[in-house]
N, C-alpha and C positions, 0 to 999 in steps of 0.2 A: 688839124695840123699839130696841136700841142701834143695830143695822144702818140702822134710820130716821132714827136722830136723825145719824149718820154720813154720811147720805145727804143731808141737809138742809142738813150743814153744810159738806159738800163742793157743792152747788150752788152757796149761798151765796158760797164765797169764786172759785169760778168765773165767775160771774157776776159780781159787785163790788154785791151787794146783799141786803139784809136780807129772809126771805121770812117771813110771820107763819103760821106754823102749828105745829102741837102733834103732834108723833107721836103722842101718845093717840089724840087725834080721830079723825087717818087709821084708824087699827087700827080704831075702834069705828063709825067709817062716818059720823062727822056731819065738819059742814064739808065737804062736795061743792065746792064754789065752788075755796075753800083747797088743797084734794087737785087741784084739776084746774089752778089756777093753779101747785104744785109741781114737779106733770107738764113743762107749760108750760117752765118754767125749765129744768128736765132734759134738756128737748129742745134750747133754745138751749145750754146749757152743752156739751153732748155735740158739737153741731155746730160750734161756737165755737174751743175748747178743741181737742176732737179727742183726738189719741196725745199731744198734750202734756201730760196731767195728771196726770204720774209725780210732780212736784211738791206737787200740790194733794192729792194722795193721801197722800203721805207725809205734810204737814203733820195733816190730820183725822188719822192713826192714830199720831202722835206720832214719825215717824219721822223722822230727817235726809234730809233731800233729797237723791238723789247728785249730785255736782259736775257743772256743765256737759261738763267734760272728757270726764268718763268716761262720761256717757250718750252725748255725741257719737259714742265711741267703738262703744258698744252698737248702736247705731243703725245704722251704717256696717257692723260684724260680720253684723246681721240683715240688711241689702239686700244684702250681697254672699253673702249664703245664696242 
């Protein structure tokens, strides 16, 4: 369930919008509509967003973001792998 509600709220702030649904529901299989509109969102966020969501990531799991710098740097190490 926490992996859900993680997931909702890492949409959420990928998107720039509030989604109404209850990870209960989802689990318990009611609100169809709601589960498929989360999907929905999932898809744009992934598409949108992309490899940039080191950010959005860290924020949902409470973590410091690493600095511009240094992902730049990560970045550039991995392409010239």
């Amino acid at each position: 369930m926490s992996f859900l509600s993680k997931l909702i709220t890492l949409v959420e702030l990928c998107i720039e919008e509030q989604i109404d649904v209850k990870p209960q529901k989802i689990v318990a299989g009611h609100d169809p509509e709601k589960t498929n509109y989360l999907l929905q969102c999932l898809f744009k966020a992934a598409t949108t967003i992309g490899e940039n969501s080191g950010p959005y990531v860290a924020r949902v799991l409470g973590e410091e973001p690493a600095d511009d710098g240094a992902q730049a740097e990560q970045e550039a190490e991995m392409q010239a792998q």
